[in-house]
C-alpha positions as a Markdown table, in Angstrom:
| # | Residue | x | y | z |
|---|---|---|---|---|
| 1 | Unk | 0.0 | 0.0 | 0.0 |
| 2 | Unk | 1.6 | 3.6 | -0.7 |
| 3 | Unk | 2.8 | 5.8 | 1.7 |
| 4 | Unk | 4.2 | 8.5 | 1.1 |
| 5 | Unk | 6.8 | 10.4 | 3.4 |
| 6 | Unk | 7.5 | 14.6 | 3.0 |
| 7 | Unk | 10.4 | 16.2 | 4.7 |
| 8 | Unk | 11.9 | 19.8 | 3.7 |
| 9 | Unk | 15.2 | 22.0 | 4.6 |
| 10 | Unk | 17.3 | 19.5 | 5.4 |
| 11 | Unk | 20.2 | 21.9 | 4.2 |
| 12 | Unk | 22.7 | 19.8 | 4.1 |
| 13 | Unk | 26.2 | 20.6 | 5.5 |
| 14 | Unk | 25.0 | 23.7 | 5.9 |
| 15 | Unk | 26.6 | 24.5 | 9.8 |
| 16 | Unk | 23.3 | 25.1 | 11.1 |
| 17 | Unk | 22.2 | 21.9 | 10.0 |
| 18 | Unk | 21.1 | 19.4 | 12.8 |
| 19 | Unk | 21.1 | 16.0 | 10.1 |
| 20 | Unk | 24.8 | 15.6 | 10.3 |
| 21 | Unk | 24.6 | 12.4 | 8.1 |
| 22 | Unk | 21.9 | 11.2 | 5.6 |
| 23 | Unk | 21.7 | 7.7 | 7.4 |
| 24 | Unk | 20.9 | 9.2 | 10.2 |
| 25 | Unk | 17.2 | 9.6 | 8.4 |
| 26 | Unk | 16.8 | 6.4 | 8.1 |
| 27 | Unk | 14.1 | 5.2 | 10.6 |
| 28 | Unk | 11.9 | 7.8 | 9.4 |
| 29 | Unk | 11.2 | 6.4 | 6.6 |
| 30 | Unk | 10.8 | 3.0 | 7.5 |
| 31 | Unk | 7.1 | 1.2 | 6.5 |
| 32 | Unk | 7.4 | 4.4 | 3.0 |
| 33 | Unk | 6.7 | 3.9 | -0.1 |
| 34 | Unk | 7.7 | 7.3 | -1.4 |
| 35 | Unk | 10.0 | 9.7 | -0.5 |
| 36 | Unk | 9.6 | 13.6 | -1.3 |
| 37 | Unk | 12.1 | 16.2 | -0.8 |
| 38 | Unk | 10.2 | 19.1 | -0.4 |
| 39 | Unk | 12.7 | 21.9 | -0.8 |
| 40 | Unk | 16.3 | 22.9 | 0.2 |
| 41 | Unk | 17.6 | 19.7 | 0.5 |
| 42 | Unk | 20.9 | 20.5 | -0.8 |
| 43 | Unk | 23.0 | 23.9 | -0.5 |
| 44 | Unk | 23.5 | 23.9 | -4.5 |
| 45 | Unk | 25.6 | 27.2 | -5.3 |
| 46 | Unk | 27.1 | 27.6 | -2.0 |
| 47 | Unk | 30.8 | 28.5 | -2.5 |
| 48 | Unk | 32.1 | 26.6 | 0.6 |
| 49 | Unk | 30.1 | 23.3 | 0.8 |
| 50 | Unk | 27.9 | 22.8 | -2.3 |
| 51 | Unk | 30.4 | 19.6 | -3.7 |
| 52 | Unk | 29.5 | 17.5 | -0.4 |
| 53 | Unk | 26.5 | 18.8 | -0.2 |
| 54 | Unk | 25.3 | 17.3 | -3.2 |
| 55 | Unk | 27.2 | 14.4 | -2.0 |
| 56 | Unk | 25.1 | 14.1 | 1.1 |
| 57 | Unk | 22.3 | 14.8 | -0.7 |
| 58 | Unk | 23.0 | 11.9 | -3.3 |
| 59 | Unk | 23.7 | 9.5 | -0.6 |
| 60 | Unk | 20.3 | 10.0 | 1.0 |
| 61 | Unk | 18.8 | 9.3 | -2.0 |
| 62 | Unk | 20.5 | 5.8 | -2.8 |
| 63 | Unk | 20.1 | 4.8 | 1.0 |
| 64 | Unk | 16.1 | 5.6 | 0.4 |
| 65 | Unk | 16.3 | 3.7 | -3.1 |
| 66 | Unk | 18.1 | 0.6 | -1.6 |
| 67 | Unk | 15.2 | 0.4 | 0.8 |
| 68 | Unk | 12.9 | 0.4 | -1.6 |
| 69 | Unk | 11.3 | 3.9 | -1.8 |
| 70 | Unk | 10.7 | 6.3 | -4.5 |
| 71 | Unk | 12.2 | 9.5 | -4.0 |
| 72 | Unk | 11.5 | 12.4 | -5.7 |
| 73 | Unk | 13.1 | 15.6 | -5.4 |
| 74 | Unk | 11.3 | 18.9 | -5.1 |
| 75 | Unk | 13.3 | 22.3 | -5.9 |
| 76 | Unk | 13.5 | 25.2 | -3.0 |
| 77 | Unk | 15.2 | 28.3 | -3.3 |
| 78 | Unk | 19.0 | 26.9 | -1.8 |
| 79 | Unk | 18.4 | 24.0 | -4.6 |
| 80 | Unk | 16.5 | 25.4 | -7.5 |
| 81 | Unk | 18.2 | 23.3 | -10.4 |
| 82 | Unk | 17.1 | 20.1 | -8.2 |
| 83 | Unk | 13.9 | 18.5 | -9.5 |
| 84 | Unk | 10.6 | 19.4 | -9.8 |
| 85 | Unk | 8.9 | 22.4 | -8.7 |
| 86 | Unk | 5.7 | 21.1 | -7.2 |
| 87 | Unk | 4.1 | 17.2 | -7.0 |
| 88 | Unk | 0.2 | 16.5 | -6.5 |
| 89 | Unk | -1.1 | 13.9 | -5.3 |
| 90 | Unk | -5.0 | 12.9 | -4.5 |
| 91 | Unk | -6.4 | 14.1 | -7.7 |
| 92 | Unk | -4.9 | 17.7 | -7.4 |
| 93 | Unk | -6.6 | 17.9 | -3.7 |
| 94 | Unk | -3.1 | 18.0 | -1.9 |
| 95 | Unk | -0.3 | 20.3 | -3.2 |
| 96 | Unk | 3.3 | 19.4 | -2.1 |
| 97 | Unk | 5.7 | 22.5 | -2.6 |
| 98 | Unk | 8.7 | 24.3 | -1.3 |
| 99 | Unk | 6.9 | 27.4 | -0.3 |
| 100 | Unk | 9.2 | 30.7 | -1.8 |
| 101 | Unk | 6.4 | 30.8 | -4.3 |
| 102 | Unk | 4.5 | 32.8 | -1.8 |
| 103 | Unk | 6.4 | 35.4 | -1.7 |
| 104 | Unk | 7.0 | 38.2 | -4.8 |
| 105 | Unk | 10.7 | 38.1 | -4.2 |
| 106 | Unk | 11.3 | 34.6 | -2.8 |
| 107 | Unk | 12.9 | 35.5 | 0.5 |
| 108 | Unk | 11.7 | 39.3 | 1.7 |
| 109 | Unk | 14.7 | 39.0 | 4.2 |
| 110 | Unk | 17.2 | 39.1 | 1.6 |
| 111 | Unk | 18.9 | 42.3 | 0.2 |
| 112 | Unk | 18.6 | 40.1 | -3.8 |
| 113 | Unk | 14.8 | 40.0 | -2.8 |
| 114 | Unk | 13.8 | 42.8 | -4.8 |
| 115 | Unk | 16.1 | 41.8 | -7.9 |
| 116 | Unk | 14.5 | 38.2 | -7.5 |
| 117 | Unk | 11.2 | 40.0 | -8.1 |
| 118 | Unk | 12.0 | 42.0 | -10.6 |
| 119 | Unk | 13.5 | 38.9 | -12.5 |
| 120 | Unk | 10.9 | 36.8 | -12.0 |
| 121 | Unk | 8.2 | 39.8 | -12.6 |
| 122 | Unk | 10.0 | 40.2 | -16.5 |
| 123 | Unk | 10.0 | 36.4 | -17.1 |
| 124 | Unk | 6.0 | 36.3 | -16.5 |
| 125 | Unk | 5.7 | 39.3 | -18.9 |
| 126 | Unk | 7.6 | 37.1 | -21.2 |
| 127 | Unk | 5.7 | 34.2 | -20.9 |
| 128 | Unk | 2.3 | 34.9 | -19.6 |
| 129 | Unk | 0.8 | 34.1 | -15.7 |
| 130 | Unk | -1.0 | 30.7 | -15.1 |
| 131 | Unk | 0.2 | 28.0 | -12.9 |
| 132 | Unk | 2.9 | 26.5 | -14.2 |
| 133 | Unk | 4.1 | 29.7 | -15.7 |
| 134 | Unk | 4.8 | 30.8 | -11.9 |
| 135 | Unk | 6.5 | 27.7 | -10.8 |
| 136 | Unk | 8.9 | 28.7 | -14.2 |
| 137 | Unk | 9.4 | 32.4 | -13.5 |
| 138 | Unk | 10.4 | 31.2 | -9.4 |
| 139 | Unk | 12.4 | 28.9 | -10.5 |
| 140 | Unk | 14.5 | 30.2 | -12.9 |
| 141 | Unk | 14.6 | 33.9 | -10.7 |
| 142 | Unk | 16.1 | 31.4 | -8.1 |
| 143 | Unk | 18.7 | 30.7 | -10.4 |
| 144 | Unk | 19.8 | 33.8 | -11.3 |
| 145 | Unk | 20.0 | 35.2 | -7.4 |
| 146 | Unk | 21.9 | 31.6 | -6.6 |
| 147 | Unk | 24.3 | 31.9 | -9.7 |
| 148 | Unk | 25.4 | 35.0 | -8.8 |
| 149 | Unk | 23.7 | 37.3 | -11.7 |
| 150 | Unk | 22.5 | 40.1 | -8.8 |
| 151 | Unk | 26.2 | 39.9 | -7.3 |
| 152 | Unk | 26.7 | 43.2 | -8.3 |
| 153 | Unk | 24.0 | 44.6 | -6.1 |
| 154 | Unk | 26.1 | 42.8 | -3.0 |
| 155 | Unk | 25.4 | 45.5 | 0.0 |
| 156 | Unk | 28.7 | 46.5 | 1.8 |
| 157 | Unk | 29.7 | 46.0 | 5.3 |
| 158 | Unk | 28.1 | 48.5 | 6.0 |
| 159 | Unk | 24.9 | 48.4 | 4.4 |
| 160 | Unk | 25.1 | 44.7 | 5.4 |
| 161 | Unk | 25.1 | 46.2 | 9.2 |
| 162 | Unk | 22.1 | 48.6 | 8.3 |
| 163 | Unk | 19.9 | 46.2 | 7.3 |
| 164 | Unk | 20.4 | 43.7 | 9.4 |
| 165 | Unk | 17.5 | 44.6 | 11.9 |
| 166 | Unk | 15.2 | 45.1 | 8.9 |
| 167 | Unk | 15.8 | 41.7 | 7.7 |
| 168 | Unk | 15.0 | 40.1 | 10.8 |
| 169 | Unk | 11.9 | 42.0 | 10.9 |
| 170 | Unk | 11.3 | 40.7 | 7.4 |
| 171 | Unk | 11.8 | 37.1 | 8.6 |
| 172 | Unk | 9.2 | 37.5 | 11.4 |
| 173 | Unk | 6.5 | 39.3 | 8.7 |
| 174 | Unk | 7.5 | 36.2 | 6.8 |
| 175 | Unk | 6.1 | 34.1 | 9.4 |
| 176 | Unk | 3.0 | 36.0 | 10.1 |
| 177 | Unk | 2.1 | 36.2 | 6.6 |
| 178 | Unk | 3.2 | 32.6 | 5.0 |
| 179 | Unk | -0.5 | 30.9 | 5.5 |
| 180 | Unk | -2.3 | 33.7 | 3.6 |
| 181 | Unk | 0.0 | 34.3 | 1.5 |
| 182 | Unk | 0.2 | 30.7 | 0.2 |
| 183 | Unk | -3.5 | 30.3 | 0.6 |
| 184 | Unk | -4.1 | 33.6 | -1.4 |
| 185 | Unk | -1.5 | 32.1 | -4.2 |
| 186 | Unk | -3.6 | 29.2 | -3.7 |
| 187 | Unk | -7.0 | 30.4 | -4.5 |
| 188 | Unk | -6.1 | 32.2 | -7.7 |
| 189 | Unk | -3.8 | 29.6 | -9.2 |
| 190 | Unk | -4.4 | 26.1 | -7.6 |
| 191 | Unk | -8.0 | 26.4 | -6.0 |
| 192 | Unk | -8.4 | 22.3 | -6.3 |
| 193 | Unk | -6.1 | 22.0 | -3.6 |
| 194 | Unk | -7.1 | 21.4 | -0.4 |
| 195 | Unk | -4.3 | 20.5 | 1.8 |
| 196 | Unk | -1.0 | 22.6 | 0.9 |
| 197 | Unk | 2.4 | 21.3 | 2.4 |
| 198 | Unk | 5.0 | 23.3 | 2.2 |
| 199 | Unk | 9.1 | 24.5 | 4.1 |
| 200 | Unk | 10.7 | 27.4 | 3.3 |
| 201 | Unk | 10.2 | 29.8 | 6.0 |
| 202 | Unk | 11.7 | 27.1 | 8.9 |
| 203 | Unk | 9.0 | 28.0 | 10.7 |
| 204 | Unk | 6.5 | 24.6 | 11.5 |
| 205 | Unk | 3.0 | 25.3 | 11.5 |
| 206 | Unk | -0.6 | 23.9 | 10.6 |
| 207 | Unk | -3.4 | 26.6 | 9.6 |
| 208 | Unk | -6.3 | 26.9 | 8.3 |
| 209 | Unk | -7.5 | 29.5 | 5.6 |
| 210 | Unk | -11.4 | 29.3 | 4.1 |
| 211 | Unk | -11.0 | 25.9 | 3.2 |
| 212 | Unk | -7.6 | 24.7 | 2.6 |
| 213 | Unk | -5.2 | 23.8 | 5.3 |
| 214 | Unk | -1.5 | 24.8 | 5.4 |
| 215 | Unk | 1.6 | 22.2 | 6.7 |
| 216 | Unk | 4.8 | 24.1 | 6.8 |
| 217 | Unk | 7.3 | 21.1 | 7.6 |
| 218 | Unk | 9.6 | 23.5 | 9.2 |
| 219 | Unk | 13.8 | 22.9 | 9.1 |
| 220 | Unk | 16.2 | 20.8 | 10.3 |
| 221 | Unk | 17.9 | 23.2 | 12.7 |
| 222 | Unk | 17.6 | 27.0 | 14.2 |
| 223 | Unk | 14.6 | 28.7 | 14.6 |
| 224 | Unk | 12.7 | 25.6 | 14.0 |
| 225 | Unk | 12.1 | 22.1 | 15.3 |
| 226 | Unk | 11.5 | 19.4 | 11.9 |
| 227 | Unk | 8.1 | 17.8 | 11.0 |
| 228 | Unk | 7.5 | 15.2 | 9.1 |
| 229 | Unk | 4.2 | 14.7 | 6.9 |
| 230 | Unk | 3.0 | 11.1 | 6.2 |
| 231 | Unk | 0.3 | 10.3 | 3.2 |
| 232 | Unk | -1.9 | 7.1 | 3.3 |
| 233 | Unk | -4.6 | 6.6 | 1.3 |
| 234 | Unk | -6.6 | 9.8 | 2.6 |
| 235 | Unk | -5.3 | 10.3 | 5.9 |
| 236 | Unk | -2.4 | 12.9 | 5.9 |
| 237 | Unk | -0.6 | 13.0 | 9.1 |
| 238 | Unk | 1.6 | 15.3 | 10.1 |
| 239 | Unk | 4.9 | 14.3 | 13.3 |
| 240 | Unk | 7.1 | 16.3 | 14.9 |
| 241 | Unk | 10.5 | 14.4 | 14.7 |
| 242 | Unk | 12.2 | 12.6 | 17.4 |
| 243 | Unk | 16.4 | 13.0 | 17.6 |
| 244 | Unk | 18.1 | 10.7 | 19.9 |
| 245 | Unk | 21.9 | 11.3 | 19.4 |
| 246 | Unk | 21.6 | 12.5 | 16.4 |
| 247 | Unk | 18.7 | 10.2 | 14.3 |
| 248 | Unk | 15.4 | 10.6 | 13.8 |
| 249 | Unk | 12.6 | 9.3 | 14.3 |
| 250 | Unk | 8.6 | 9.9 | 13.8 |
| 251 | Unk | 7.3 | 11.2 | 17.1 |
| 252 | Unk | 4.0 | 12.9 | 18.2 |
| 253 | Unk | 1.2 | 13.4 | 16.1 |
| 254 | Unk | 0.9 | 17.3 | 15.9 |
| 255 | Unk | -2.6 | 16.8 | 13.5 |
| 256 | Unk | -4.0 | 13.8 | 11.6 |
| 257 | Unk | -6.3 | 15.9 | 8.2 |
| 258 | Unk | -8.8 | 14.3 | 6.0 |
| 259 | Unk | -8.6 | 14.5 | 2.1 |
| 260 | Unk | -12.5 | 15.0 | 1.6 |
């Protein structure tokens, strides 16, 4: 019988990473089917750690594989060039996605936010606005910012100082305004879905808006605490994760939803 497993921001050797090792993932996904990698998996264009990154990364995904599951990778803003950008399931009733679509600029806390926007606003111009048009215009925006192509814009030390409070404040509006945000995106270009699970923001959450409901998995380290979602049959069940020197596990059952 299927059963699908969703995890997001794992980021990878990143050093505020708590998943030190892919094995150490293992037990979560034991009785799976499927495997999804909802976002920021891997730090892709990072300059210090992106080759074992994508090692790690790699390595989680054969372990999975040699278990038996299918994995499927789902691009965030840290991994853009990985996989897919979104992955239905239930007859377009549950949306599984990274979450930066929310916002205009990806990630309002960063100073390439507003270049982000700009890019992505000029490829919809290009291309026209519809559902999969968005995904294409985030996606390849994310590119741009995580090649490099708004390097030029790089603040100085000191504008780097200056907007440092501002960002935080940006990262806490972030957090207030995910759910409607996503839920607002929702309505206008994915109104058949009913349950929306998302990352991104590393901030875990379940709410409600008119009538779809919003999972944010959260992130494997600071300010967050990782959840894990579990699909069976029409049951989606979302854990908080266990760590007991240093692997995971599926503990309490933070809410069990109903695909109607």
């Amino acid at each position: 019988m299927a059963k699908t497993l969703i995890l997001s921001d794992i980021h990878f050797c990143k050093k505020s990473s708590t998943c030190k090792d892919p094995k150490h993932l293992s037990d979560v996904w034991a009785g799976c089917s499927e495997l999804i990698l909802n976002g920021d998996t891997c730090e892709e264009h990072n300059s210090k750690f992106s080759t074992q990154s994508k090692e790690y990364t790699e390595r989680l995904i054969d372990l999975a594989t040699q278990d038996g599951l299918k994995v499927i990778l789902v691009c965030g803003n840290h991994d853009p060039e990985y996989g897919v950008s979104h992955v239905w399931k239930h007859n377009k009733k549950i949306l599984i996605t990274h979450g930066h679509i929310a916002f205009p600029g990806v990630a309002p806390w960063s100073w390439r936010s507003k270049h982000i926007q700009k890019a992505r606003r000029g490829y919809l111009d290009s291309t026209g606005d519809g559902f999969e048009e968005q995904f294409s215009a985030t996606k390849k925006a994310s590119i741009d910012a995580a090649t490099g192509k708004f390097k030029s814009h790089t603040p100085s030390k000191f504008r780097y100082l200056c907007i440092a409070i501002p960002s935080a404040i940006h990262v806490l509006i972030g957090w207030l305004t995910f759910p409607t945000r996503i839920h607002n995106w929702a309505q206008k270009y994915a109104p058949s879905a009913q349950i929306i699970i998302t990352g991104h923001t590393h901030h875990a959450g379940i709410w409600k808006r008119g009538t779809q409901t919003i999972v944010n998995t959260g992130c494997f380290g600071f300010p967050s605490h990782p959840r894990a979602v579990v699909i069976e049959n029409e049951l989606v069940v979302v854990h908080k994760l266990r760590c007991n020197e240093g692997r995971y596990s599926l503990g309490k059952v933070c809410a069990s939803l109903n695909v109607r």
